[in-house]
N, C-alpha and C positions, 0 to 999 in steps of 0.2 A: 387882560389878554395880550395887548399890546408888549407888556413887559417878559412875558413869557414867550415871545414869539424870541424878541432878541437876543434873551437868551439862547433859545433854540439855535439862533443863529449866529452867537458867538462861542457857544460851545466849540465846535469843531478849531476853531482858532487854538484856542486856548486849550485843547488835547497836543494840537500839532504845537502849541508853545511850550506844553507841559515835556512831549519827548524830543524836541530840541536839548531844553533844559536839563535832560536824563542825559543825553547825548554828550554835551557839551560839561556835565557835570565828571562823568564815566573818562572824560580825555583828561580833562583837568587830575583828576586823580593816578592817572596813570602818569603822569608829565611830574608829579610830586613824586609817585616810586619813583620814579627813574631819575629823577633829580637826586633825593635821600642815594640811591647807587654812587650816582655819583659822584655826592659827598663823599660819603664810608670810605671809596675807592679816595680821593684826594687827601681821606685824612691819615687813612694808611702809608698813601707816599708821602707825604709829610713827615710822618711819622720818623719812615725808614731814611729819609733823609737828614733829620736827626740825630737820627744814631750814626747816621754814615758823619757826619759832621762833627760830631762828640770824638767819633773815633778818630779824625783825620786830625783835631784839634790835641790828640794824647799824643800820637804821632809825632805831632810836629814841635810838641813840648819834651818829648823824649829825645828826638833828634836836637833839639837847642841843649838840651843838659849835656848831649854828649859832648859836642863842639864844645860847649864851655868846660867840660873836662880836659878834651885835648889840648885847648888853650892854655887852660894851665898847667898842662904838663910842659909845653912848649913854654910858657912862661918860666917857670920854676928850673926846666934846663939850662934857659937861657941866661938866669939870675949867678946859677951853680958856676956857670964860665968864666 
């Protein structure tokens, strides 16, 4: 009897530990979506920064060929003299 009693008497404990543990389970999950959000979103700008990056680096490859044309057009003038 004795051990059914304390049962009786730790029940209620261990209900109020059980939805704690709901509780605290329920935050933790929601704290994961919105982490994963926030990945997705980070990896998107990533992403776009990238491509912004690829483009600036065509850019800036295209712009050096030119100068290196003008130069030797300027060279090649300057040869002709």
């Amino acid at each position: 009897m004795e051990a059914l009693e304390k049962l009786e008497q730790r029940i209620p404990q261990l209900l109020a530990d059980l939805d704690n543990l709901k509780a605290e389970n329920s935050r933790i999950r929601a704290e994961a979506i919105a982490e994963g959000a926030r990945a997705a979103e980070l990896e998107e700008q990533n992403r776009r920064l990238h491509a912004s990056l690829a483009q600036e680096e065509n850019a800036r490859n295209e712009a050096l060929k030119r100068l290196d044309a003008l130069l030797r057009k300027i060279e090649e003038h300057e040869s002709i003299e």
